[in-house]
N, C-alpha and C positions, 0 to 999 in steps of 0.2 A: 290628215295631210296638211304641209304646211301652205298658206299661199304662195302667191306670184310676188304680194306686197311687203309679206313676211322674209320672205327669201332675197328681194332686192335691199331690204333694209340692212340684215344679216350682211349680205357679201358689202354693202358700198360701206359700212362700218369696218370692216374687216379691212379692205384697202385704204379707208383712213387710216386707220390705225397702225396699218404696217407702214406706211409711209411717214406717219408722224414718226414712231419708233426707230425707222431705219435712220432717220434726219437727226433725232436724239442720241440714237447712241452710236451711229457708224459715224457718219457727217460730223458734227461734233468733235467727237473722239479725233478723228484724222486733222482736221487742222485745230484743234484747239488745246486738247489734251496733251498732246504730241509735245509741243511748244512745252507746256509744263512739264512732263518728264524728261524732255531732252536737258532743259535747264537743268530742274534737279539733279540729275543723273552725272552731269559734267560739271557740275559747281564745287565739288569735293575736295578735288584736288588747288582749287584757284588760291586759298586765301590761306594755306598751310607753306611750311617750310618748302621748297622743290624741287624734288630729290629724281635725277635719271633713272626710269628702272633699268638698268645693263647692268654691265659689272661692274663700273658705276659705283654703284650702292653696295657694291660688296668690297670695295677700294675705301668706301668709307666704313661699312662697319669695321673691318678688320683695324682701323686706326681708334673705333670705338667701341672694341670689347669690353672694356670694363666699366662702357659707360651709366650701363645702369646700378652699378655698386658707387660709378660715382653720384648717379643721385641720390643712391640712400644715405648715403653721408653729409652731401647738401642740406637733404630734407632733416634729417635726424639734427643737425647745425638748426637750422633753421627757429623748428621745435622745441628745441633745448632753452633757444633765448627766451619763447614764449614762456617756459615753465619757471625760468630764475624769474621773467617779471613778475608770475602769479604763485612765487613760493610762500608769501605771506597771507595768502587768503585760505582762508577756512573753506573748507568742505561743506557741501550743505546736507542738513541732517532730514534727507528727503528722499524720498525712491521714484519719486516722480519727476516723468522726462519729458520732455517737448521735444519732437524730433523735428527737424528740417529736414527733408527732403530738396538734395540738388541734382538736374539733370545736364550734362557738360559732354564734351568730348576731346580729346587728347590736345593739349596746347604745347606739348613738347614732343618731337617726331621721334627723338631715338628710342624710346621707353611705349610707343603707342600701343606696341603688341603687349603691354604689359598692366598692372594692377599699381603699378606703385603710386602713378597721377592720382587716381582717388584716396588711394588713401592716403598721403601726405594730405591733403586737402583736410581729408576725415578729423585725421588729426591734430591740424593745426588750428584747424577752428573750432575743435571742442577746449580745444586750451585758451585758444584766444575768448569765449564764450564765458569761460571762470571769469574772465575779467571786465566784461564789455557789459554784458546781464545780472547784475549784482542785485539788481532791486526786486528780479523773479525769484519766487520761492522752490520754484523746479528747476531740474537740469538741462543745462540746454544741450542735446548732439546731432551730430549732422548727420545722413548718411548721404553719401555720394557717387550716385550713377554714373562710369562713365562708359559713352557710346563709342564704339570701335569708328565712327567715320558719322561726317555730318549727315549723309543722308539719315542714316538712322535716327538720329536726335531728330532731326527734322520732322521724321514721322511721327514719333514718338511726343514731342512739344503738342503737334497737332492735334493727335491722336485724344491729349488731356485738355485742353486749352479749350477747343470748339465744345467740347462736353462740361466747360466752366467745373472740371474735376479740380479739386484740391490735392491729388495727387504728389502734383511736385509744388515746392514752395518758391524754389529758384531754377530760371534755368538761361542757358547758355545759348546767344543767339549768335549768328551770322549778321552783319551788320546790314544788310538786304534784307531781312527775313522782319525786321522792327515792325515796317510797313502795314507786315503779310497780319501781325500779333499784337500791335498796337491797341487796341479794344481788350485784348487780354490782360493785358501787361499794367502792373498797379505804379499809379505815380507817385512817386518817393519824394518832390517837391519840397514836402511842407516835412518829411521825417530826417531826411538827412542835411550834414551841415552846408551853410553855405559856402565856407570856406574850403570844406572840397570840391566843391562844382567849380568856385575859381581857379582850382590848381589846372584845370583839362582845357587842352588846344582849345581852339572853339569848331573847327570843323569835326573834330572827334568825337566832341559832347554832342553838338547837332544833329551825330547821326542816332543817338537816344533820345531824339525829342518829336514827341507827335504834338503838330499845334504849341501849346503852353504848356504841355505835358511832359513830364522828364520820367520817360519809362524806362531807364537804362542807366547804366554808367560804361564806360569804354572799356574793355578788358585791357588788348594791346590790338596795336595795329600795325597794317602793311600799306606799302607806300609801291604806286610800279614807279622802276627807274629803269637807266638806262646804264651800261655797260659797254667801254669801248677797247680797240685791240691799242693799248697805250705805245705797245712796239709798232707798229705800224704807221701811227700819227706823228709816232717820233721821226722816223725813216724817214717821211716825206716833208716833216720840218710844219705840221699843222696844229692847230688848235682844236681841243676841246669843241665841237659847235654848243652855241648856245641857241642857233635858228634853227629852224628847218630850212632855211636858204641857207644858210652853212653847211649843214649836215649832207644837202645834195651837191654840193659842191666839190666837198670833200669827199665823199664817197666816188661820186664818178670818177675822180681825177685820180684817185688809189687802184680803182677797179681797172683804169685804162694802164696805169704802169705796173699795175702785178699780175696783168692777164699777157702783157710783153713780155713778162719775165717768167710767164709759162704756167703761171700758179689761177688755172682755169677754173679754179673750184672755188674761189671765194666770192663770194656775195657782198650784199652790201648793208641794209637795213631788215631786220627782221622783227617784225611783231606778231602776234596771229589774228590771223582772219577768218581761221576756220567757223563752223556757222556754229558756236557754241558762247556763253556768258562772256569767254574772255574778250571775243571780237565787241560786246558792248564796251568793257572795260577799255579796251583801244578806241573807239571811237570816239566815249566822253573825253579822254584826254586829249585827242585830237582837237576834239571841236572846243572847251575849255582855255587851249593853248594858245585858241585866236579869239578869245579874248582881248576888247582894244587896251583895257590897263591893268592892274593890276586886283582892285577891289570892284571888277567889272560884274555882273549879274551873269551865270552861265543859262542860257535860254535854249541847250538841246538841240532841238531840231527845228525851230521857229527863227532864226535871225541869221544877218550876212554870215556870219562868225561860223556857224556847222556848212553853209553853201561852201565857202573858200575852203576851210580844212578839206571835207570830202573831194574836192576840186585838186588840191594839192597831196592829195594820197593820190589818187587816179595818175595824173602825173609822176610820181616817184613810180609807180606798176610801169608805167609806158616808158618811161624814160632807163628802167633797170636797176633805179637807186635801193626799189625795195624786189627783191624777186620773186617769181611767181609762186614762187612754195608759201609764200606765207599765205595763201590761201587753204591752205593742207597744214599748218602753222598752231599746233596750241601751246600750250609752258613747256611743256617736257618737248615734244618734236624740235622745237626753235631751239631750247636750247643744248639738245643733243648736238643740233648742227652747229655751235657757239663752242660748244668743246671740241668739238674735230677739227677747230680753229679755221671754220669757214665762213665765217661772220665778221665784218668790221665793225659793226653797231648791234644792240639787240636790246628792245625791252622787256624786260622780265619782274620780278619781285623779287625781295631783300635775301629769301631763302636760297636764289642762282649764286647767289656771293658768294658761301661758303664751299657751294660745289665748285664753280669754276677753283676756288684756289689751289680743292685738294687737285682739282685736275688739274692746272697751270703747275703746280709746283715742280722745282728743278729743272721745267722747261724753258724754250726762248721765247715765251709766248710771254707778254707781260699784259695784262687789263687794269681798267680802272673802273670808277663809278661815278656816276652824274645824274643829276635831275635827267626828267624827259627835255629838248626843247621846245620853244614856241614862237609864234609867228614876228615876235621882235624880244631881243633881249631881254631879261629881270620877269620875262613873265612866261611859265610853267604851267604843269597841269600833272597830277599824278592820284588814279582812283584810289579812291583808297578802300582798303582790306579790313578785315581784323573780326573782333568779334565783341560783344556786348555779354555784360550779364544783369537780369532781371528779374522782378518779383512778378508773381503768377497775383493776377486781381482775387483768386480765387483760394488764395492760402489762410490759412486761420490764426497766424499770426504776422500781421502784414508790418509792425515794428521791428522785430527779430531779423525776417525777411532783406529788408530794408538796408539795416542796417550790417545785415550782412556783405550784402551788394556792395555795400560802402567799402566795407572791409578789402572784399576780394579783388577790387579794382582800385582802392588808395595807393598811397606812397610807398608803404611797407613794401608790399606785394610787388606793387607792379618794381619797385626797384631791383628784388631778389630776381623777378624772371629774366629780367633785362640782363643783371651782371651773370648769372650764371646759363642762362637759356637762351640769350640773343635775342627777347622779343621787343618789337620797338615800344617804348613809353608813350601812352596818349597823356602825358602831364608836360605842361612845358619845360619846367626848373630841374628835369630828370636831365635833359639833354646839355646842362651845363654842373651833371653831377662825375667830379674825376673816376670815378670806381667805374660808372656805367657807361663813360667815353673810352676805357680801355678795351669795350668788345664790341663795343657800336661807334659809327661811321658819326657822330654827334655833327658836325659841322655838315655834312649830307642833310640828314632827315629834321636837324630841326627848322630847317627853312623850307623846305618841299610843300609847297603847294596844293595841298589836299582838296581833290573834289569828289564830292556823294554823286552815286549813280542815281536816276530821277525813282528809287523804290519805296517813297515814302504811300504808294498806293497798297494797296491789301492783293493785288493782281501781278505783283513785279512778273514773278515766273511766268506769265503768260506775254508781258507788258517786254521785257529782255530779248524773250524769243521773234517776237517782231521785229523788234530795233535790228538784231543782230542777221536776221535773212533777208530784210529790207534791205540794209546797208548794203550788205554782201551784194548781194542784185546788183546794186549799183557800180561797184567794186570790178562786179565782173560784165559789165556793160549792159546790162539785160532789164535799167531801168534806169529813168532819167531820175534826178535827182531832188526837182521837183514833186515827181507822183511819189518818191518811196518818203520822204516829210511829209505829204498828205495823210498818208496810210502809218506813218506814226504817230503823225498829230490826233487823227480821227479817233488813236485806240482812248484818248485820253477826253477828247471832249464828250461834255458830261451829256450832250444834248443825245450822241449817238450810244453812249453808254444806258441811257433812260431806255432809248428804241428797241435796244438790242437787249435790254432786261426783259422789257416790257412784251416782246416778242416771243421771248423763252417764258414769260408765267402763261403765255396764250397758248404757246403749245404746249405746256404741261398742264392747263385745264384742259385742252383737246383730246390728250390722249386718256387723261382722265375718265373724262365722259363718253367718250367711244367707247372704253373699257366698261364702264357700268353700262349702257345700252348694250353691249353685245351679251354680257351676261345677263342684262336683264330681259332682251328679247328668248334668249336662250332658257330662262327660268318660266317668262310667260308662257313659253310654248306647253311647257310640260304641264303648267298649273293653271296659269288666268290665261288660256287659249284665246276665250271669248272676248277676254278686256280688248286684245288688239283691234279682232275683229270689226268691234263697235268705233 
């Protein structure tokens, strides 16, 4: 029989246990996990082209049937040049290959359901390779993964990276994600030239640098702007705003004479607020834009500068400047309401452009394009997007690697995707190149004001989904604006980050050792009875 003492040991272990467990994996999971997969899950669509799914998207494919024959003829052009310049190099009399392995995901939307993105890559840089690796006695070929949508690669990066796999040699980040991979990711510093790192913005390059460490080069990037109803500014004889004391100015004054003239449905400002990445993305620009000058420090949620902005969104809600939808508000919802032509302002990214036109086109509807604005004149704020490519710390040829990166992100490159793909240039001298100002807005983007969201931490995904339900809270009256900076400051101070590690290795030895005591009371019983007893 067992004892009284036996038996009380047994159950009070048992209800540790299940208490520590239920705190580890229920509690936990619900506010912390959550946070992490809501980001991920909704970040997908943020920093690609912006395409309505209605019909919509069938308005545009139908004008882009033959679009993917036109990029085999792009890519084949492309190819071709590579091949006249490496017509005089000899073959090597070798059967031995070095493969790079790259992990990416679709950089051009119309083609993404398709194979052809890899392999033009495949291609291009096994040609480029004849010529770049001359001094290796092997062959150098790539082969080229590419993931149907970021989540994937995202899991997939992770999947190889935390297991320090040499797997992939190059891979394809999200410019938020550097933070997360930073420790993975090999610095190319000392391998690549310096003359290309001076060619890149400096907020573009910054977003590849952990500390001193240059883990990255900039693919292309996105810029949020703004979009206004150009017929409508004209009618009432207005300006462009360049404040946000303009921009409420203007909008009330439109909203009060075209609600007299019966046109009940239009709004005024929209950005989103829904409780997902993008509402972070609108608030740094907000708070960024009050900014007092120009090369000012952007300090988040710590200074007057995020107190006033969040102060002066509150107001635009109360006031009707912005309407209540933008709480219900992400890219695609805002700007579905922006082509029903119910919008007189709306922030969105570079990819709404091309949609508004095909929708605007042969209408009365005319828009334009503008920075976001800011609390005075000449000073801006616009998150910026885009994506990175980098060497894995963990590749076996970390020169090749390297210098491929170089490749993929130089001047070549990035000018091809720019003049035939619309992606914007993270180079400066791109944006005063004629070929590449015939399909980009050049006078637009190369003055835009680029600012990083704070994801230089390994936690952003957890670190975002704070920012972005705290704010909200606020947004919607349910927290003063004081406590919800507290509660984002706190995520980052290092002293409560120590506490809250510190706390989770205490209860993972607890449930630990309850685990071994219960199996080891349960083992005594059958075997060493006596040992207890004594």
């Amino acid at each position: 029989m067992i004892s009284k003492k036996q038996f009380y040991f047994v159950i009070i272990s048992v209800i540790v246990a299940s208490f520590a467990i239920i705190d580890k994996l229920c509690l936990r999971k619900i506010f912390i996990n959550d946070k992490v997969n809501l980001a991920l899950k909704t970040k997908r669509n943020i920093f690609k082209d912006i395409f309505v799914k209605d019909e919509l998207v069938k308005e545009i494919s139908k004008k882009d049937e033959s679009y993917a024959e036109y990029c085999k003829e792009i890519f084949g052009e492309f190819i071709d040049e590579l091949r006249e310049r490496n017509k005089d190099i000899e073959p090597k009399n070798t059967d031995k290959t070095i493969t790079i392995k790259i992990a990416l995901t679709n950089t051009i939307s119309n083609i993404s359901g398709t194979n052809l993105e890899a392999e033009f890559m495949a291609n291009a840089l096994n040609e480029w390779a004849k010529g770049e690796f001359l001094s290796y006695a092997e062959n150098i070929k790539y082969d080229v993964i590419l993931y149907k949508n970021s989540d994937d690669l995202h899991e997939t990066i992770s999947s190889y990276l935390y297991v320090k796999s040499p797997e992939y040699d190059i891979v394809m980040l999200d410019i938020v994600w550097v933070g997360q991979y930073k420790n993975y990711l090999l610095d190319i510093t000392d391998i690549i030239s310096n003359q290309t790192t001076s060619l890149y913005k400096e907020e573009n390059l910054n977003s590849c640098k952990s500390g001193t460490e240059l883990v990255g080069l900039p693919l292309y990037t996105d810029y949020g702007i703004m979009m206004y109803r150009e017929d409508l500014l004209e009618k009432y004889n207005r300006e462009v705003p360049k404040t946000w004391d303009q921009l409420e100015e203007t909008t009330l004054y439109i909203l009060e004479k075209e609600h007299e003239n019966g046109n009940k449905n239009l709004k005024g400002y929209a950005g989103q607020f829904s409780a997902y990445e993008g509402l972070t993305c609108n608030i740094v620009e907000w708070i960024y834009s009050y900014r007092e000058s120009y090369g000012s420090e952007c300090k988040y949620f710590s200074d007057e500068a995020a107190s006033n902005a969040l102060e002066k969104i509150s107001k635009f809600l109360d006031e009707g400047v912005m309407p209540v939808e933008n709480f219900e508000y992400k890219e695609d919802e805002s700007l579905k309401e922006w082509l029903d032509g119910n919008l007189i302002f709306i922030r969105n990214w570079p990819g709404s452009i091309k949609t508004s036109s095909v929708k605007f086109e042969g209408s009365s509807i005319k828009f334009g394009v503008t920075p976001l604005p800011g609390q005075q004149e000449g000073i801006s704020a616009s998150t910026l997007g885009g994506w990175v490519i980098g060497a894995s710390k963990f590749t076996k040829n970390q020169y090749i690697a390297a210098k491929t990166v170089e490749y993929l992100t130089g001047e070549e490159f990035q000018r091809f995707k720019a003049k035939h793909f619309n992606l914007l240039p993270t180079m400066d001298h791109l944006y005063a190149d004629s070929e590449v100002c015939e399909v980009i807005q050049c006078d637009l983007f190369k003055n835009m004001q680029g600012v990083l969201r704070p994801s230089d931490g390994n936690r952003y995904s957890e670190y975002t989904a704070i920012i972005y339900k705290t704010v909200r809270k606020v947004l919607l009256k349910e927290m003063t604006i004081e406590n919800a900076f507290r509660i984002i400051i706190s995520y980052t101070d290092k002293s409560i980050l120590f506490i809250t590690q510190l706390c989770t290795n205490i209860e993972n030895l607890i449930i630990t050792l309850t685990v071994i005591f219960i199996y080891a009371g349960i083992f005594a019983y059958y075997i060493y009875f006596s040992f207890f007893e004594k």
